[in-house]
C-alpha positions in Angstrom: 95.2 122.9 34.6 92.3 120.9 34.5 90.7 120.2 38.0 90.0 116.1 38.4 86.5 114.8 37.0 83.4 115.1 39.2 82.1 111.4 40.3 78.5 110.8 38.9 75.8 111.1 41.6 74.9 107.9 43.0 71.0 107.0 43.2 69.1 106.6 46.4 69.3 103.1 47.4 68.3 103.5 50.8 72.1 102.3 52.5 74.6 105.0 53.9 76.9 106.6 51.9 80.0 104.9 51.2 83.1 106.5 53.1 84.5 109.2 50.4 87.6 108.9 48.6 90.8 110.0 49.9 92.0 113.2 48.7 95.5 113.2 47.0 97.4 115.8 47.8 98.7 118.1 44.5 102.2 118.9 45.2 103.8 121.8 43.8 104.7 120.1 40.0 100.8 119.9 39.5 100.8 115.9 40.0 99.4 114.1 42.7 101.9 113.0 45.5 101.4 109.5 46.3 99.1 107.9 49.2 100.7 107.4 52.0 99.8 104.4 54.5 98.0 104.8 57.5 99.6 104.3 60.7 96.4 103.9 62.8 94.7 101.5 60.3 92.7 98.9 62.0 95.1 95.8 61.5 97.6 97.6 63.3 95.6 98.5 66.2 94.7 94.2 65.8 98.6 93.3 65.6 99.1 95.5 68.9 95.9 94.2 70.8 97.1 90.5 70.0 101.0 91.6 70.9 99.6 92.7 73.7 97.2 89.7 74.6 100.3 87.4 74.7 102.6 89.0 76.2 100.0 89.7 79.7 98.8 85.8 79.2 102.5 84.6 78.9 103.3 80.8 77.7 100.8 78.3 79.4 103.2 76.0 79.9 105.9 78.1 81.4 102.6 80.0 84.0 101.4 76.1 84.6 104.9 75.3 86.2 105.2 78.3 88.3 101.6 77.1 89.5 102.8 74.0 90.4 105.7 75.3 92.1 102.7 76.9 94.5 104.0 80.6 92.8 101.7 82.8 91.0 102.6 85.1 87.9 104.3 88.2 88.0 101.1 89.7 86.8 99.0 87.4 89.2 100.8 89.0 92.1 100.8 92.9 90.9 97.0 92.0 90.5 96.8 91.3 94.2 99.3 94.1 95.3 97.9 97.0 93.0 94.4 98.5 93.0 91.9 97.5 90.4 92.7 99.1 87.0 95.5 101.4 88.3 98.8 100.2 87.0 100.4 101.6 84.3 103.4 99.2 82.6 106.5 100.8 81.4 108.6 99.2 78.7 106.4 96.0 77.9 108.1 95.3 74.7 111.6 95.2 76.0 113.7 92.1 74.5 117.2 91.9 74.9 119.8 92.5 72.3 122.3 89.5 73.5 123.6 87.9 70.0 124.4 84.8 72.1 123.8 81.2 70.6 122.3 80.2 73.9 120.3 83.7 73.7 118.1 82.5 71.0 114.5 83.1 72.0 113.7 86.9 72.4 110.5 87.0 74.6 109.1 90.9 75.3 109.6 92.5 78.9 112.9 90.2 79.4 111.6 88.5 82.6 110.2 91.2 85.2 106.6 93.4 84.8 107.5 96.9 85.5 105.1 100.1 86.2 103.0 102.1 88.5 100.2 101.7 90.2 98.1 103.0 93.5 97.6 101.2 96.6 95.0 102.5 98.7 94.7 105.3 95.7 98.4 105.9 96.9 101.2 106.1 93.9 103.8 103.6 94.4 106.0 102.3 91.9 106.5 98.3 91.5 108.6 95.7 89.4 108.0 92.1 89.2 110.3 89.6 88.4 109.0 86.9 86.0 109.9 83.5 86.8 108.1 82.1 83.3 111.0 84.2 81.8 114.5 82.9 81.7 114.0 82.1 85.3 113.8 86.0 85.8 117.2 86.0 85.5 118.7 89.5 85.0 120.1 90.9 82.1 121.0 94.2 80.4 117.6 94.8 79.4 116.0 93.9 82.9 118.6 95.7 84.6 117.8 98.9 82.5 113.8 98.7 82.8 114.6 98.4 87.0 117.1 101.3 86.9 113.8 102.9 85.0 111.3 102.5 87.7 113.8 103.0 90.6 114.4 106.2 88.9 111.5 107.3 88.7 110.2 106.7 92.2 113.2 108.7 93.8 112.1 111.8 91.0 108.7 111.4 92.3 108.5 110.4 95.9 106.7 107.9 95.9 107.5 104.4 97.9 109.2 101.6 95.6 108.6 97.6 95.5 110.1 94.8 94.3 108.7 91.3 94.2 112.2 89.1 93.7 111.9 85.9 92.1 114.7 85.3 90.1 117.6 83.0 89.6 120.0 85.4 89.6 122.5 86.9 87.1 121.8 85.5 83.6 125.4 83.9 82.7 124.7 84.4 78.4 125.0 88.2 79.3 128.1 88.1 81.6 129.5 91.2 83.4 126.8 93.5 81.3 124.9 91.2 84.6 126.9 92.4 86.9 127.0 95.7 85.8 122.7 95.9 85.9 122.8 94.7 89.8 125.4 97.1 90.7 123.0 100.3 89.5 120.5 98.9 91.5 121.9 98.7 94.4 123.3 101.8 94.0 119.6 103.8 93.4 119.1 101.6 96.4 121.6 103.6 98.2 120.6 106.9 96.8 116.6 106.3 97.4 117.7 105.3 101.1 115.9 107.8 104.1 113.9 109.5 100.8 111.4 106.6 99.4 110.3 103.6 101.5 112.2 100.4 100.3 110.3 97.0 100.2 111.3 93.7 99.1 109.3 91.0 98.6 111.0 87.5 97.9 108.6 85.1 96.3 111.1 82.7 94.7 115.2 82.6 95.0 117.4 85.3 95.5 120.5 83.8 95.1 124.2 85.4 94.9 124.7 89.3 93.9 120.2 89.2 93.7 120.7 88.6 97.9 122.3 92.8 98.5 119.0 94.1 96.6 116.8 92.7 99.6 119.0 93.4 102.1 119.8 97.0 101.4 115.8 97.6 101.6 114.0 98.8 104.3 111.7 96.5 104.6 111.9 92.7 103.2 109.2 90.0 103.4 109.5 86.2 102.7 107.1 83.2 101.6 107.8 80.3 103.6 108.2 77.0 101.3 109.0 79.3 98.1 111.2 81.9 98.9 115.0 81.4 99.4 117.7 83.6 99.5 121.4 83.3 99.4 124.7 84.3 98.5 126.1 80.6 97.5 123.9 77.9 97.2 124.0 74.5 98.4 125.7 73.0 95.9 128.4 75.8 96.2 128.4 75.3 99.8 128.5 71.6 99.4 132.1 72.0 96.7 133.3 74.1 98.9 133.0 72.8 102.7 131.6 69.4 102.3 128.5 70.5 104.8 125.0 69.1 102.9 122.2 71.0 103.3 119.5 72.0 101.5 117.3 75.3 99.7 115.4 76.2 103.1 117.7 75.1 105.6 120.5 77.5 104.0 118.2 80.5 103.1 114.2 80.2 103.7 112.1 82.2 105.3 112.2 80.6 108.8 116.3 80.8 108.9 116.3 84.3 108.0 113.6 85.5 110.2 114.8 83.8 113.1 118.6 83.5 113.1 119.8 85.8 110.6 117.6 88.6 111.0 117.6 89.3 107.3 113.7 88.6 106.4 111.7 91.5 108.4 108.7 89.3 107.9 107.8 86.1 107.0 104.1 84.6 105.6 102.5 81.4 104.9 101.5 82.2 101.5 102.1 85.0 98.7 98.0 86.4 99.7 98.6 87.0 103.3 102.0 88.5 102.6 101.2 91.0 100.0 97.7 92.0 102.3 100.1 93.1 104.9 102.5 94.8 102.1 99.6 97.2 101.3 99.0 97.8 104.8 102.3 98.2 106.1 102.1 101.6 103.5 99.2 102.5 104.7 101.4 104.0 107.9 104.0 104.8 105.5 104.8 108.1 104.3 105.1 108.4 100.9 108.6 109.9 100.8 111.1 111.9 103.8 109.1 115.0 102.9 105.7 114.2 103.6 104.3 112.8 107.5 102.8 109.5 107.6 98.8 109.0 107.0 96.7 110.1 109.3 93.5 107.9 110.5 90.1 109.0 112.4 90.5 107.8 116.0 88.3 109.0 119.0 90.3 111.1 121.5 93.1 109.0 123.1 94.5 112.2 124.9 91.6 111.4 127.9 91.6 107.6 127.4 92.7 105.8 130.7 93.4 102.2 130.8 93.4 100.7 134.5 94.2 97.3 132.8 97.9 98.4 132.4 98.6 98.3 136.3 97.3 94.7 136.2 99.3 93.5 133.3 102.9 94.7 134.5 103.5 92.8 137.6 105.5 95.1 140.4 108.0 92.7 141.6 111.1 93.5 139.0 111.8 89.7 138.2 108.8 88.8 137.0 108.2 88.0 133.4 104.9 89.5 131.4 104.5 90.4 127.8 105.0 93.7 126.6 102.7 93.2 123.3 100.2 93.6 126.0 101.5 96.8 127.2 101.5 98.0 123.6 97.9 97.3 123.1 96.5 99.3 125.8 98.3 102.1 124.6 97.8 102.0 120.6 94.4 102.7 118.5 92.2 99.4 118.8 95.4 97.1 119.9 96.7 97.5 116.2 100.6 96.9 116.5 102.4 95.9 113.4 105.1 93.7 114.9 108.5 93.8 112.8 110.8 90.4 113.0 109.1 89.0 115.5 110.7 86.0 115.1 114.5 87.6 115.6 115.9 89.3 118.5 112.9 89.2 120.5 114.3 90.4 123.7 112.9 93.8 122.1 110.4 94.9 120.3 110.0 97.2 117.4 106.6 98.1 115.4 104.7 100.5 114.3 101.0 101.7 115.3 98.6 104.1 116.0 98.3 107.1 118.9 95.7 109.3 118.6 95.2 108.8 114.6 99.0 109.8 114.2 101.3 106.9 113.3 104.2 105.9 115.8 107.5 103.8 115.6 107.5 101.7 119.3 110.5 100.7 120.9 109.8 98.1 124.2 112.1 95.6 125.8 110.7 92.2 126.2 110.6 90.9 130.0 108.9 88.0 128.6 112.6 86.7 127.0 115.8 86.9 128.7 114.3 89.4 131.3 114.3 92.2 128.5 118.5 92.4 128.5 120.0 94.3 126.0 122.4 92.1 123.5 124.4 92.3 120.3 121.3 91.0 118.3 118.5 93.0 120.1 120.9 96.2 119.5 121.2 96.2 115.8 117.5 95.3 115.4 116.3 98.1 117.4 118.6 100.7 116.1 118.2 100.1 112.9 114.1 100.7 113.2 114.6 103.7 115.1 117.4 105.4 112.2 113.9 104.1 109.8 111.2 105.9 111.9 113.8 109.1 112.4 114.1 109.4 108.7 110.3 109.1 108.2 108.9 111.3 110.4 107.8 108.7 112.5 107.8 109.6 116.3 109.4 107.4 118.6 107.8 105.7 121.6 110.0 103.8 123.6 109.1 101.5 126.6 111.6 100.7 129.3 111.8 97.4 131.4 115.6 96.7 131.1 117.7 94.8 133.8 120.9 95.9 131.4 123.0 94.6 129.1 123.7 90.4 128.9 127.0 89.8 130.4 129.2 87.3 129.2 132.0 86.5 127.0 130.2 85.4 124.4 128.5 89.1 123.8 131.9 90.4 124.4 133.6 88.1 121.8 130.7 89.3 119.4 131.2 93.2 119.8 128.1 94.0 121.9 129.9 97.4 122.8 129.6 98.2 119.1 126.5 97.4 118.8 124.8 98.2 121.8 126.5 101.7 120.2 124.5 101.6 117.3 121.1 101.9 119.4 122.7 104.7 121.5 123.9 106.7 118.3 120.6 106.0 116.4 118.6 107.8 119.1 120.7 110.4 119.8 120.6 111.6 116.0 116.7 111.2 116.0 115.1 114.7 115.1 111.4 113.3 115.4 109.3 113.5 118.5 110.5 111.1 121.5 108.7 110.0 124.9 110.6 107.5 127.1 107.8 105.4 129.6 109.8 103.5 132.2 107.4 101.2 133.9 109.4 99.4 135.8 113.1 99.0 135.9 116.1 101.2 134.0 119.6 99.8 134.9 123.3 100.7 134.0 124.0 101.4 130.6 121.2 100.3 128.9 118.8 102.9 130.8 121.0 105.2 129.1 120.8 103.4 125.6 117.2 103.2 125.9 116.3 106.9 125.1 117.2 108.5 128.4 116.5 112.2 129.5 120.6 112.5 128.9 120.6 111.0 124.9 117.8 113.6 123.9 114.5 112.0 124.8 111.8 115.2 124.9 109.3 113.9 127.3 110.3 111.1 130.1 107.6 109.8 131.8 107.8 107.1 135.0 105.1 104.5 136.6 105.6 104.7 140.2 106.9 101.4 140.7 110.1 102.0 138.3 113.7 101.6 139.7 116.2 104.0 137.4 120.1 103.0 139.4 123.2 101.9 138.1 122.5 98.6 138.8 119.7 96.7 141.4 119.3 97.4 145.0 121.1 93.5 145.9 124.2 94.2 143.2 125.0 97.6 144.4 124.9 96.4 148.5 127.0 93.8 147.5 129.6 96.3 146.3 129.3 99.1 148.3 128.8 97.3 151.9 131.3 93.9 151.3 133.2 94.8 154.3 130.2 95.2 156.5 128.3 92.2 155.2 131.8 89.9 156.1 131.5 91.5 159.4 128.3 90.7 160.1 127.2 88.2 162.4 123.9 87.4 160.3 125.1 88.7 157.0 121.8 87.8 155.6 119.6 90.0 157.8 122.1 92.5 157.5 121.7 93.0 153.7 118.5 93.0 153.7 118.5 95.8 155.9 121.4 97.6 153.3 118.9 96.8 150.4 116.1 98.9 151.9 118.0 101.4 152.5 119.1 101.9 149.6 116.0 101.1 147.7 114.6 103.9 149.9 117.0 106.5 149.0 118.2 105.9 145.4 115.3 103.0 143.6 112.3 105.3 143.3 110.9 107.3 140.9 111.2 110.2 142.8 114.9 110.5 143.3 115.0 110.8 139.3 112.2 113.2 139.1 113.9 115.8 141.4 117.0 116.0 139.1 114.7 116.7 135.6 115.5 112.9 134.5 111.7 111.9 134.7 109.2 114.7 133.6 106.1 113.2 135.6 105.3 110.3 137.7 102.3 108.9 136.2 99.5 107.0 137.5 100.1 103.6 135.1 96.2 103.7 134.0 96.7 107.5 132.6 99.8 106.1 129.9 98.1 106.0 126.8 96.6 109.5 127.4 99.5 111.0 128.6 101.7 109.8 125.3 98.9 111.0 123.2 99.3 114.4 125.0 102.9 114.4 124.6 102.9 113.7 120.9 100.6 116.5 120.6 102.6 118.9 122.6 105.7 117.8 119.9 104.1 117.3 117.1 105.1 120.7 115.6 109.1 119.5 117.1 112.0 121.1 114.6 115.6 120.2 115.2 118.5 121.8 113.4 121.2 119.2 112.8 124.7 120.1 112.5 126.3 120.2 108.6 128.5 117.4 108.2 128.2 114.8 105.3 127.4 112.1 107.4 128.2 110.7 110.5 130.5 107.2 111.3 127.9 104.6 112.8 129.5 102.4 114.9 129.2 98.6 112.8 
């Protein structure tokens, strides 16, 4: 066979050779196999770069409405969220495969941005609903490109976050809907104590949408943009004839005061995602790891004589226990969770030392620091959070008791008030109980006492640990002798220092191992740094059982 014809040479023209021919390949009959096309030519690399170019743009009428709703994009917000250059998209061309008449347009990623990035140059995996899109409604597409990333933040351990704004199920799609939320909510459940949970609302999050927030550990709302529901007003409106609109049935303001749902709630979509990224920077990164540790100077000999001014020794007067906590954490940083709900406690997270700590403190400032149904559920649920974190548990004691009352009864504050006591008594992480003033009745107990488990128990020498104050118990114990009395008065005053001598001091508790130290008040931040340190290597075997029953 004759071997193809040699090309004449070209002369020298002074220009770069032109790119040589293509060789054919001579298949095993002797004749050339055909040319096939190739896959990387430039105009396909164009046709992707342009694909690509619209879809991150979106339609410039559809992003100039969600403007003037005072939203940004999907992509607007991961910019904000994410580091610079760090997030890697999963599934952009995703289009749904709906063959309904109503269905017609079939825009790529189906309404929500989905991917990884870093925050801090920490992994974290992210999805973003897309308003521009349907209304970020959820189909079977979306559902599947969620499922995705929730998947693969449990497989890798790294914290998940979802920026909701969406209006809910899309009805074209039907049950296929329904079917999406319900494996979300159950990788919700499954990612539970193992990845950190947050939920960002941004928009509505109305009906089935509503369970995704709430079954996260962490949600945070826009005031003036973000609603969330399970029926909306109109609904409401069919159904019981009560009017009332968006925000007064679902924003931020109702659930972060009076339902408790919305763990945080911001002015606007910058501030809100600035304290997203900082809220993991105490985070661990999944139930494996500890949280981050920070460079702090050496809190184990830091004394702070301003605490003994700022708690006021007579028991029924009010102060603020946020000023307690910033005497005792790194540089006053304390990052309050719902502030705004429940606030006869508090619960937050901050700094000892460098190590990352979950603090517990009733508020004297609001309903003397009592114990309620409300106050119970908040407070237990952030301590079952910080136990399945690694997050030692700080917890500051000024409590007069439980509120009385039928009300409280009526509303099952014995179940709840239960849900504090069994949260601490399954927490395996480091504990330290500081009572600076008073402990009463049962909710001395509730609050981490030496008998539910607490490691280290420290007391200011002004605290009063009793079943009840000096005046209560004289009342009961002495009501003959006081109605016996010629000046019942100056008798129980004398009954009351008795019995403050002998049963309300610090001392009395100390002697029976329920208070570890009396401490000078000025010596608490050092002495909780010392404790932590002392735990910090703290290893509890828990009994095997499935789970337990929490009390609801």
């Amino acid at each position: 066979m004759s071997s193809p014809a040699t090309p004449p040479a070209q002369p020298d023209t002074g220009t770069p050779d032109p790119a040589p021919p293509r060789l054919r390949v001579v298949g095993p009959d002797g004749k050339p196999e055909p040319v096939r096309p190739d896959r990387t030519m430039p105009h396909l690399r164009d046709r992707r770069a342009r694909l690509r170019d619209e879809i991150t743009a979106g339609a410039p009428a559809a992003v100039r409405r969600q403007h003037d709703l005072g939203k940004r994009t999907a992509r607007e917000r991961l910019e904000l969220l994410l580091d610079p250059d760090s997030f890697i998209e999963i599934d952009m061309y995703r289009r749904h495969q709906s063959s309904s008449a109503t269905l017609k347009s079939r825009p790529y990623t189906d309404g929500v941005v989905a991917g990884s990035g870093t925050v801090d140059g920490r992994r974290v995996f992210v999805y973003a609903q897309d308003f521009t899109i349907f209304g970020g409604s959820l189909g079977q597409a979306q559902a599947a490109k969620i499922h995705k990333v929730m998947d693969h933040a449990l497989a890798t351990g790294a914290p998940l976050i979802a920026l909701n704004d969406s209006g809910g199920a899309r009805i074209q799609e039907g049950v296929l809907s329904l079917h999406g939320y319900g494996g979300i909510f159950r990788r919700h459940v499954e990612a539970s104590g193992v990845i950190p949970q947050l939920s960002v609302i941004m928009g509505p999050c109305a009906g089935g949408a509503a369970y995704s927030p709430a079954l996260a550990d962490f949600t945070f709302m826009v005031r003036g943009t973000a609603q969330m529901y399970l029926t909306g007003p109109d609904v409401v409106a069919a159904v019981s004839g009560e009017r009332v609109s968006h925000d007064e049935l679902g924003g931020a303001d109702v659930h972060g005061s009076r339902s408790g749902v919305a763990t945080l709630v911001y002015d606007d979509e910058e501030s809100c995602l600035d304290d997203v990224r900082y809220l993991l920077s105490l985070l661990p990164a999944n139930n494996l790891d500890v949280p981050p540790r920070a460079p702090a100077p050496d809190a184990e000999q830091d004394e702070r004589p301003a605490l003994a001014d700022i708690v006021p020794v007579e028991p029924n007067q009010p102060y603020d226990m946020r000023d307690v906590v910033a005497e005792i954490v790194d540089d006053g940083e304390f990052f309050e969770l719902h502030e705004d709900w429940a606030q006869n406690v508090i619960c937050g997270l901050g700094r000892i030392g460098g190590d990352v700590v979950g603090i517990v403190g009733n508020q004297p400032q609001v309903l003397a620091g009592v114990l309620d149904r409300v106050a119970s559920q908040k407070a237990a649920r952030f301590v079952r959070f910080c136990d399945a974190f690694n997050i030692p548990l700080v917890t500051l004691v000024d409590v007069p008791g439980f509120l009385p009352g039928t009300e409280q009864e009526y509303a099952g504050v014995i179940r709840h008030g239960a849900q504090l006591l069994y949260a601490y008594c399954e927490a395996s992480v480091p504990r330290i109980q500081v009572i600076l003033r008073k402990a009463y009745g049962g909710a001395y107990i509730v609050m981490d006492s030496r008998s539910i488990g607490t490691d280290l128990s420290l007391a200011w020498p002004t605290n009063e640990i009793a079943v009840m104050g000096a005046e209560g118990a004289v009342n009961i114990l002495h009501r003959k002798d006081l109605a016996a009395a010629d000046d019942a008065a100056e008798r129980r005053a004398e009954l009351v220092a008795e019995y403050t001598d002998e049963f309300m001091h610090p001392h009395y508790a100390a002697e029976r191992g329920l208070v570890d130290d009396v401490i000078d008040p000025a010596q608490t931040r050092a002495m909780v740094a010392r404790g932590l340190a002392m735990l910090r290597t703290k290893r509890r075997r828990m009994p095997e059982r499935k789970h337990g029953n929490i009390p609801l």
